[in-house]
Residue, then its C-alpha position, 0 to 999 in steps of 0.5 A: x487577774x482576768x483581762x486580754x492576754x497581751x500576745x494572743x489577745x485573748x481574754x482569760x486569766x493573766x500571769x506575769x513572768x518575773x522580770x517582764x511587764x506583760x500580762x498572759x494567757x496561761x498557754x503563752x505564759x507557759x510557752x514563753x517561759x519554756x523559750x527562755x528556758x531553751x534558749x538560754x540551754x541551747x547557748x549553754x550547749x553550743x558555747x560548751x560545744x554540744x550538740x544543740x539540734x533537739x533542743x533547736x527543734x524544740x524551740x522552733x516547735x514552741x515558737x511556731x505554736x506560740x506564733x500561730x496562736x497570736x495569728x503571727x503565722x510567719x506563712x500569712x505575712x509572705x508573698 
């Protein structure tokens, strides 16, 4: 299916991840997909007590390019 891409805005081809109603770009899509992912290891690693720091710095990498292509650059938004 090919519309607007409900993060970025963007008009392309749409994806919808198992258990969500919103439709996006393959590049969010796949971002999005990649957060939960880390997001639910970095929680197994810290519950286990492991060390998380790659995997938070990963996960703050994608955000903030997931961030930046929905023009949600946290930067533009402070004083």
């Amino acid at each position: 299916m090919r519309g607007t891409c409900d993060s970025c805005d963007r008009v392309s081809e749409l994806f919808q991840l198992p258990g969500r109603e919103d439709n996006n770009c393959s590049e969010c899509d796949s971002d999005l997909s990649t957060m939960i992912l880390l997001y639910e290891a970095l929680n197994d690693a810290q519950r286990l007590g492991m060390d998380a720091g790659e995997l938070e710095s990963e996960v703050i990498e994608i955000l903030l390019r997931f961030l930046e292509r929905c023009s949600l650059d946290h930067r533009e938004t402070q004083p």
